[in-house]
C-alpha positions as a printed Julia matrix, in Angstrom:
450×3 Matrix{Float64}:
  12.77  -14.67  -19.29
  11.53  -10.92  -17.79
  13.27   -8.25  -19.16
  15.79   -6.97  -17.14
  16.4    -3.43  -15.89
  19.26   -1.79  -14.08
  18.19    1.18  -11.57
  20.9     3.29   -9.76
  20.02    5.79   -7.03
  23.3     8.4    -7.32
  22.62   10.19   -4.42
  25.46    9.48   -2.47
  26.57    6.97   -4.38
  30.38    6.75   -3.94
  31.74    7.9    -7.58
  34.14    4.8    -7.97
  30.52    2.49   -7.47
  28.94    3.72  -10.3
  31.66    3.46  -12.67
  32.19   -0.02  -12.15
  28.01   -0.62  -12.75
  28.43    1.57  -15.67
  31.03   -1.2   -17.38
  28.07   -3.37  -17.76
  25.97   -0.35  -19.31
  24.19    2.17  -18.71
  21.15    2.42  -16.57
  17.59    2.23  -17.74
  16.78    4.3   -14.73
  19.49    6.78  -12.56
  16.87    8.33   -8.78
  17.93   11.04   -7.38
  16.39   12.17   -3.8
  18.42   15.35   -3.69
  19.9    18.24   -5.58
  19.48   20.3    -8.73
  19.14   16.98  -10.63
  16.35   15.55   -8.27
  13.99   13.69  -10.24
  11.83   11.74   -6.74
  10.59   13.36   -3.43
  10.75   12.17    0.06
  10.19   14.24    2.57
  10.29   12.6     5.32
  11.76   16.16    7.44
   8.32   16.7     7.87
   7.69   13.33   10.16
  10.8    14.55   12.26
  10.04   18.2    12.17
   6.16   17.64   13.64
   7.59   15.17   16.15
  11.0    17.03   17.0
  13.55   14.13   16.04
  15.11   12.73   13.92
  15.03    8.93   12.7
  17.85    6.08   12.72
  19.88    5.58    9.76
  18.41    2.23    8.83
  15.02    3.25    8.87
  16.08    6.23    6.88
  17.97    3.65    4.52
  14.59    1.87    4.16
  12.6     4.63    3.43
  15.04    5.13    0.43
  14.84    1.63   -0.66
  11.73    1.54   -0.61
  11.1     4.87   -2.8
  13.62    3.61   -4.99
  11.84    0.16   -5.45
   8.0     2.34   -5.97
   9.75    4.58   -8.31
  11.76    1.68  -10.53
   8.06   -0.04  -10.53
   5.99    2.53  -12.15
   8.49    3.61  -14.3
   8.73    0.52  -16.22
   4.99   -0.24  -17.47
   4.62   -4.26  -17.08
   3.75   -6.22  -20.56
   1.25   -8.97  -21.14
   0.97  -12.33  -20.57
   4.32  -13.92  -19.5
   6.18  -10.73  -19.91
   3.87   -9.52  -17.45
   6.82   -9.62  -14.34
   9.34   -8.05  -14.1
  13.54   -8.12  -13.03
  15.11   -5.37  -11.72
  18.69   -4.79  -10.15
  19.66   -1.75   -8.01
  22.81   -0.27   -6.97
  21.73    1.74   -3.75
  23.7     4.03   -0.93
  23.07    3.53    2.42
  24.21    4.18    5.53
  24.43    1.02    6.98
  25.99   -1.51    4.16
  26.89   -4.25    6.26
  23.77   -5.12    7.68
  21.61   -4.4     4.42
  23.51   -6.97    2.51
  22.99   -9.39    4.87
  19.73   -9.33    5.38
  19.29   -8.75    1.26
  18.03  -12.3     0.2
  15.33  -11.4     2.73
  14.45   -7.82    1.3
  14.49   -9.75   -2.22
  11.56  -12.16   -0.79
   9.68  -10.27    1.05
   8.94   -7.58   -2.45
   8.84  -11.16   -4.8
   5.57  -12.14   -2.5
   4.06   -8.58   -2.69
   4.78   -7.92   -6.15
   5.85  -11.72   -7.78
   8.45   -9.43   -9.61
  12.51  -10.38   -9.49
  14.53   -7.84   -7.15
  18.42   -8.13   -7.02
  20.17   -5.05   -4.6
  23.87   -4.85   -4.48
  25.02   -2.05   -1.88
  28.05    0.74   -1.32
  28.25    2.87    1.4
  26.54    6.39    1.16
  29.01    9.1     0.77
  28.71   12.0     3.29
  27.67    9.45    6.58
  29.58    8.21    8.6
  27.96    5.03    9.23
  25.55    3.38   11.91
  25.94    4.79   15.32
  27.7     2.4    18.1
  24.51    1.53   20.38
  24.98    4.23   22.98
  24.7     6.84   20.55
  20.93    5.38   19.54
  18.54    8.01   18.74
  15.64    8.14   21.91
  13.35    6.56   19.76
  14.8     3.58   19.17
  14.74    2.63   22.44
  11.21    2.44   22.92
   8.6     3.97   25.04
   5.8     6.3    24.23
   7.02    9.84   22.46
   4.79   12.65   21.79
   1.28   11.21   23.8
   1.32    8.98   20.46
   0.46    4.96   21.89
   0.78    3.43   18.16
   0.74    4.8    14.64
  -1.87    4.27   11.95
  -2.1     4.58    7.98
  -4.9     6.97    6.57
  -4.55    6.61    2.99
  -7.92    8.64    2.25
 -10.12    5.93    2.13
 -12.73    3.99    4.01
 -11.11    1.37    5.47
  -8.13    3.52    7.19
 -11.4     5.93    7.62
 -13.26    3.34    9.92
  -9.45    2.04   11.52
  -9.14    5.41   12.6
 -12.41    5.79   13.83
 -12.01    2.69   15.43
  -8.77    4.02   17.0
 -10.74    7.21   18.23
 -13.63    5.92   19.54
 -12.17    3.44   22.11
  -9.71    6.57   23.56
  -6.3     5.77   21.61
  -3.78    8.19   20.66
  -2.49    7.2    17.19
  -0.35    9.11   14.84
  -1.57    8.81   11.75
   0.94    8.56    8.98
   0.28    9.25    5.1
   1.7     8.95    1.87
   0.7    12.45   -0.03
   1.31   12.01   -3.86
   0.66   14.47   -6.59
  -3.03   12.93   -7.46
  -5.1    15.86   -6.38
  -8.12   13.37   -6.17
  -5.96   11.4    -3.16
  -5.07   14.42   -1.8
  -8.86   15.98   -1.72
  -9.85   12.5    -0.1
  -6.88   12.17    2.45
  -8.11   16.24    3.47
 -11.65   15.51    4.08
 -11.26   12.77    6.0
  -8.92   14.43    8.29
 -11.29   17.03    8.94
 -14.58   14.86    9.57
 -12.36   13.22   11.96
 -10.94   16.5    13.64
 -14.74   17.11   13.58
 -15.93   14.27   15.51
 -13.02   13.59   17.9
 -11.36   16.98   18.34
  -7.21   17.6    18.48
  -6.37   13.7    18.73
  -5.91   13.78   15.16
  -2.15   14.29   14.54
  -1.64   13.67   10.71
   2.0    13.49    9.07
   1.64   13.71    5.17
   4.64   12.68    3.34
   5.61   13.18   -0.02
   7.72   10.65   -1.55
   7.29   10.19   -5.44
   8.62   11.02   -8.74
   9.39   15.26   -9.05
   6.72   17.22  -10.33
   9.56   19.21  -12.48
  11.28   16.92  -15.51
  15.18   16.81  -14.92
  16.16   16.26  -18.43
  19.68   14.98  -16.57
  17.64   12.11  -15.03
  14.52   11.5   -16.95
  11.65   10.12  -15.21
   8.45    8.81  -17.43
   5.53   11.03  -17.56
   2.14   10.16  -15.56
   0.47    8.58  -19.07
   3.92    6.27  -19.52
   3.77    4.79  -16.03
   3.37    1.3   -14.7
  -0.88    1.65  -13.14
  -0.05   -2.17  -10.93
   2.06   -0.34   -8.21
   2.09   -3.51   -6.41
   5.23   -2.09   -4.63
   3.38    1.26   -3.12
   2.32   -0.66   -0.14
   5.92   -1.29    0.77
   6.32    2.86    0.48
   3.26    2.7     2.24
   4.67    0.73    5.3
   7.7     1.67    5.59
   6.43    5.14    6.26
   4.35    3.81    9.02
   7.43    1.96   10.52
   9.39    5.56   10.84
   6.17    6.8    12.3
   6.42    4.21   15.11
   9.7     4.9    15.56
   9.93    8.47   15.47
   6.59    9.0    17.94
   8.02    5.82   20.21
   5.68    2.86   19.42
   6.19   -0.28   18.45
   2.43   -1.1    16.49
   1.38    0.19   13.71
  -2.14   -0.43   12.18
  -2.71   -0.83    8.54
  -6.71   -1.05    8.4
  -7.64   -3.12    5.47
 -11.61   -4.97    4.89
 -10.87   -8.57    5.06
 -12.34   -8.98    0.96
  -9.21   -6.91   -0.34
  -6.64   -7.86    2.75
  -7.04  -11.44    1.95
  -7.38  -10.83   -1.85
  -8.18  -14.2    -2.56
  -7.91  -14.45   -6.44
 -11.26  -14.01   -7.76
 -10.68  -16.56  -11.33
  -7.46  -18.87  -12.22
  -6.05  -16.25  -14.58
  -5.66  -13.3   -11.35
  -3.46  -16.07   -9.43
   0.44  -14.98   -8.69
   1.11  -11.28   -9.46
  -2.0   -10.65  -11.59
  -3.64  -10.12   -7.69
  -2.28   -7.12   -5.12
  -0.89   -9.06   -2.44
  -0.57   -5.28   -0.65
  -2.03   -6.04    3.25
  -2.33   -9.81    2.72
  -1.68  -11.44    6.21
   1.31  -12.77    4.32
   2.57   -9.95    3.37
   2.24   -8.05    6.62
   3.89  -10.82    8.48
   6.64  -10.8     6.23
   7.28   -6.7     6.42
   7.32   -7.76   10.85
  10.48  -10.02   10.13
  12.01   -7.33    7.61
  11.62   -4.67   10.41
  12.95   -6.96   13.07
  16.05   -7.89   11.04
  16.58   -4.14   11.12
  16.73   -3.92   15.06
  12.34   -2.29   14.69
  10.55   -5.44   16.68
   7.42   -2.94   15.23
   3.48   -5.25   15.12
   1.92   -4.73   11.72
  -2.13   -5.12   12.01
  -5.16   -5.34    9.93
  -7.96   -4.88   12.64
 -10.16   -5.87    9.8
  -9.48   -9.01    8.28
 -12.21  -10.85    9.34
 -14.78   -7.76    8.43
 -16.16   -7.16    5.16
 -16.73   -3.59    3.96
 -20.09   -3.23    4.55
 -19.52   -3.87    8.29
 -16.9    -1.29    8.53
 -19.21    1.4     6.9
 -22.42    0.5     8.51
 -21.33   -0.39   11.96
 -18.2     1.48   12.32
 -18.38    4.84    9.97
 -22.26    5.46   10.36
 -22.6     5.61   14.38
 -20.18    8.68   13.55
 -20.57   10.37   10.33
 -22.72   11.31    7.83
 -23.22    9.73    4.4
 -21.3    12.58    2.83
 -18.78   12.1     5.48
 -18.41    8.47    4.78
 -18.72    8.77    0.57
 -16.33   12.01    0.3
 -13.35    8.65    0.9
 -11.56    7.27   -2.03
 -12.0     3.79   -3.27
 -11.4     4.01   -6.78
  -8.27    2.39   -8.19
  -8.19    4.99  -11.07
  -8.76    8.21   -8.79
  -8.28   11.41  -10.6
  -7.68   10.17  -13.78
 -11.52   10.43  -14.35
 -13.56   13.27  -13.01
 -15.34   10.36  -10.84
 -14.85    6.77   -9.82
 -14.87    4.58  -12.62
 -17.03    2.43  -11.38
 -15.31   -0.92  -13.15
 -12.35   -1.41  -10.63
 -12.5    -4.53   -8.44
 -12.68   -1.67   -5.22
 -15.58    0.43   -7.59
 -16.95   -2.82   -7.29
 -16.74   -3.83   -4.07
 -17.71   -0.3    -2.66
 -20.79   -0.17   -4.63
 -22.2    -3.61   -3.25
 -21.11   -2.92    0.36
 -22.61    1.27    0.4
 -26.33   -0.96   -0.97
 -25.75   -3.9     1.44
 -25.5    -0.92    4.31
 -28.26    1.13    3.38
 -26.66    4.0     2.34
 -27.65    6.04   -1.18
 -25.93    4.76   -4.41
 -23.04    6.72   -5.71
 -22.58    8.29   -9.09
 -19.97    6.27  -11.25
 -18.32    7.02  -14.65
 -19.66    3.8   -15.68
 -22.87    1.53  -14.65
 -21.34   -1.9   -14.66
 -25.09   -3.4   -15.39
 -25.3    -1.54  -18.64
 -22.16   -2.08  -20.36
 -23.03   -4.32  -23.0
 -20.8    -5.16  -25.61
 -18.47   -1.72  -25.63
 -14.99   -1.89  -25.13
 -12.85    0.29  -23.65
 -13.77    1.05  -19.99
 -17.08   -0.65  -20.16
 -15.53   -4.0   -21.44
 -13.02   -3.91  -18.62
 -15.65   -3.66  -16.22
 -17.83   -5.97  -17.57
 -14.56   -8.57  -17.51
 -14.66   -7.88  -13.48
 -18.23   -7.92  -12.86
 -18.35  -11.51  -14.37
 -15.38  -12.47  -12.62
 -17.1   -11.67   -9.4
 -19.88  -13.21  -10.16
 -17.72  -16.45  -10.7
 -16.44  -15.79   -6.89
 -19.5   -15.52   -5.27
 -21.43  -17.95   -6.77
 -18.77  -20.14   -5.73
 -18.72  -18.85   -1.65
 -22.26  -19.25   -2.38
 -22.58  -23.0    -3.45
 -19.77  -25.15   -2.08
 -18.78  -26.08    1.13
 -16.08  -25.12    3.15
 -13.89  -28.2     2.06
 -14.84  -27.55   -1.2
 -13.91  -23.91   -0.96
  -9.68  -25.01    0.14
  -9.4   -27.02   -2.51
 -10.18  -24.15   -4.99
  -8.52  -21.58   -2.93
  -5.66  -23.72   -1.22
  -3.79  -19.76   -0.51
  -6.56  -19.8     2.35
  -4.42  -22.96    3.82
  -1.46  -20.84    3.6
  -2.41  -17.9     6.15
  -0.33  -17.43    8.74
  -0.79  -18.6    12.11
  -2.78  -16.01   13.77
  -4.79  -15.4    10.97
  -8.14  -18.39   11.07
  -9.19  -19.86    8.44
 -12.52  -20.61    9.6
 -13.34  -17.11    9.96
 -11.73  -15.8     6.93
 -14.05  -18.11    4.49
 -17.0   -17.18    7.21
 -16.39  -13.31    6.02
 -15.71  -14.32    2.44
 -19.39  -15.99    2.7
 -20.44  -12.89    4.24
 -19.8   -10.8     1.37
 -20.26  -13.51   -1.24
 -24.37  -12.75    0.2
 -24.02   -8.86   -0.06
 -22.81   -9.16   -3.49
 -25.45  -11.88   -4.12
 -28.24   -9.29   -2.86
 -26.93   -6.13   -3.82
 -26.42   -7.38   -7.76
 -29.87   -9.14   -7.67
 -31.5    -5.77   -6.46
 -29.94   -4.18   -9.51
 -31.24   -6.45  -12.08
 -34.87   -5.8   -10.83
C-alpha cells in the first residue's frame, strides 16, 4: 500500500473543520493562499484585473483545488518501484460545497488517469463567502459570448509547441488570449518572455498574455513549512491540471468557450516508449484522454468549455519546419524551452525524453544543432546524467525500431492504449504520425553515428 498523506488548505477553513481532521493527526502538509502565514501563490487578480472582471466562485474553487493538488504533489517526492504512487487526502474550503462533493468521485478520476496517484477530497464551506450566487446574479461571463475581442483562449507555456499553436492562432486572423502559468524558474520565465515578444514582433498587438503565478512562496513560513526546491517531487504529473484550469478561467473570464492546449502528437499521445514507463511512470498531461476527461470535469461545473490539441496528429518537426520557420528565425524558434530540467542546468540537459525529441525533430527540419549539457551519443558507461540519458536513448531506440518494423496490427497489440483513444481522436492517423517520427528519429540518429 502507498503511503498516505493528509493535506489541509486553512484558508478559510471553518475552525470547527480542522479540529475534527486534526483528531486523526496532524497534517503532513497545512497550504495557505493568503495571509502572513502564506506559504503558495495564486494570483489569479491579474487574469481579472487585465480583463476587468471577476470570475465565478466555482472556477475560483477549482483554481484552488487545483493549486492545492500541484502543491501536495511536489511536496511529497515519489519513491521507487511500487512505492512509486502515491495517496493523498485533502480537507479543502470552497465556496460552493454542495456541488464539489458531488461531483468528487469524478475530480478523484479524472487526477488518478493524469497522475495514476490516489486522491480522496472531503469539503467544508469557505468561511468569509457566502456561497454560489442564485443564477440571476451570474457573473457576465458565464453566460457566454465573446468579452474583450478575445474568440478563444490558448496556453503558451514557453515552448515550441504552444509557440507554433499560437502562431497557428495568429496567422489564420484569430484573437486568442493567451493564458500562462509563471513559476519562479527564471529559465521558464526567460522562455515564456521571448516568445511573447517574437510573437508581438511578427503579428503586432494581438498578443494579449495573462501570466499567473500560482506556486509554492518564494519566502519560508516557518508556521507552514513548505519543502525547499532540492526536496521536491521533479514528476509534477499534476501541473497540467494547474495548467488547465488556468486556461478554463481564461475562457471564462474573456467569454469563450475553447481553449487550445497545443501539444506535438509524439508527447500528446505519450505512448509508453518500453513496458516498464506503462501506468504513471508516463505523463499522461495532454493525452486525448486526459483532455476529454478535464471537458466533462468543466461541464459538471456549469463551463461546457472545448479542450484542443491542434496537433495530435503532427510530429514536432512539422510544427517547427512548417509552422515556426515561414515566421521566425532559428533563434526565434530555439530561444523556446523544451527541456524537462530547465534552469536547473545552465543549458538543456540534453538526456530528457523532450531533449530528445527536440534534438531529432530541429535535424529532421534542417535547422542548426543545439548545444546540450550532455551529447547522448557519447555517454558511455558514466552514470549520473549521462547514464540516465543513455537509459532513454536506448529506450527510444526500442520505440522506433518497433514503428519501424511491424505492421499496424502488430503495432495495437503492443500498444493496445492506441485502441483506447477517444472517439474523435483516429487511430489510423495517430500510428501514421508515430511512423512519421519513428523515420526522423531513424535518420536523424543514423546521421549522428556517421
Amino acid at each position: 500500500m502507498p503511503a498516505h498523506r493528509r493535506v489541509v488548505v486553512a484558508t478559510g477553513l471553518p475552525p470547527d473543520a480542522l479540529g475534527r481532521w486534526a483528531e486523526h493527526g496532524t497534517p503532513d502538509l497545512t497550504l495557505a493562499l493568503s495571509g502572513p502565514h502564506r506559504n503558495v501563490v495564486l494570483d489569479h487578480d491579474r487574469l481579472t484585473a487585465q480583463l476587468g472582471r471577476g470570475l465565478p466562485d466555482r472556477l475560483l474553487d477549482l483554481l484552488e483545488i487545483a493549486l492545492a493538488v500541484y502543491s501536495a504533489d511536489i511536496a511529497f517526492p515519489r519513491q521507487e518501484n511500487e512505492d512509486w504512487v502515491r495517496s493523498t487526502s485533502f480537507l479543502l474550503p470552497v465556496r460552493d460545497p454542495d456541488t464539489w462533493q458531488q461531483i468528487e468521485p469524478q475530480l478523484a478520476e479524472f487526477l488518478y488517469v493524469l497522475s495514476h496517484d490516489a486522491y480522496v477530497f472531503e469539503f467544508e464551506r469557505r468561511t468569509g463567502d457566502r456561497g454560489p450566487r442564485t443564477e440571476d446574479e451570474r457573473h457576465p461571463a458565464e453566460a457566454g459570448g465573446p468579452q474583450c475581442g478575445h474568440d478563444c483562449a490558448a496556453l503558451l507555456s514557453g515552448g515550441i509547441d504552444s509557440f507554433a499553436g499560437a502562431t497557428a492562432l495568429l496567422a489564420t486572423a484569430r484573437r486568442p488570449l493567451f493564458v500562462a502559468h509563471r513559476p519562479q524558474n527564471p529559465a521558464i520565465v526567460t522562455a515564456q518572455e521571448h516568445v511573447r515578444k517574437a510573437l508581438a514582433r511578427r503579428f503586432g498587438a494581438d498578443t494579449a498574455l495573462a501570466a499567473i503565478r500560482c506556486g509554492p512562496a518564494r519566502t519560508p513560513r516557518p508556521e507552514y513549512p513548505y519543502p525547499p526546491p532540492d526536496e521536491r517531487e521533479t514528476s509534477q504529473r499534476t501541473r497540467s491540471f494547474l495548467f488547465l484550469s488556468l486556461g478554463a478561467a481564461a475562457c471564462c473570464a474573456a467569454g469563450v468557450d475553447t481553449l487550445y492546449c497545443p501539444e506535438n502528437g509524439i508527447l500528446s499521445l505519450n505512448v509508453p516508449l518500453t513496458e516498464a514507463r506503462v501506468g504513471g511512470y508516463s505523463t499522461a498531461s495532454t493525452r486525448p484522454k486526459t483532455l476529454a476527461r478535464v471537458c466533462s470535469l468543466l461541464s459538471a461545473l456549469g463551463f461546457p468549455i472545448r479542450v484542443e490539441n491542434p496537433f495530435v496528429y503532427q510530429t514536432k518537426a512539422q510544427l517547427v519546419r512548417d509552422v515556426l520557420r515561414p515566421h521566425f528565425t532559428v533563434a526565434d524558434i530555439q530561444g523556446a524551452v523544451s527541456c524537462w530540467m530547465a534552469g536547473r542546468y545552465s543549458r538543456p540537459c540534453g538526456g530528457c525524453i523532450p531533449c530528445l525529441i527536440r534534438a531529432i525533430s530541429m535535424e529532421a527540419a534542417g535547422l542548426p544543432r543545439e548545444a546540450h549539457l550532455v551529447d547522448p551519443l557519447a555517454t558511455g558507461g558514466a552514470t549520473g546524467p549521462e547514464s540516465a540519458t543513455r537509459a532513454n536513448l536506448v529506450d527510444l531506440l526500442t520505440f522506433t525500431h518497433r514503428f519501424r518494423s511491424l505492421d499496424d496490427i502488430s503495432l495495437l497489440r503492443a500498444y493496445p492504449m492506441l485502441l483506447e483513444l477517444p472517439p474523435e481522436v483516429s487511430t489510423r492517423a495517430a500510428v501514421a504520425m508515430l511512423k512519421r517520427f519513428a523515420e526522423e528519429a531513424a535518420t536523424a540518429l543514423a546521421g549522428d553515428r556517421e
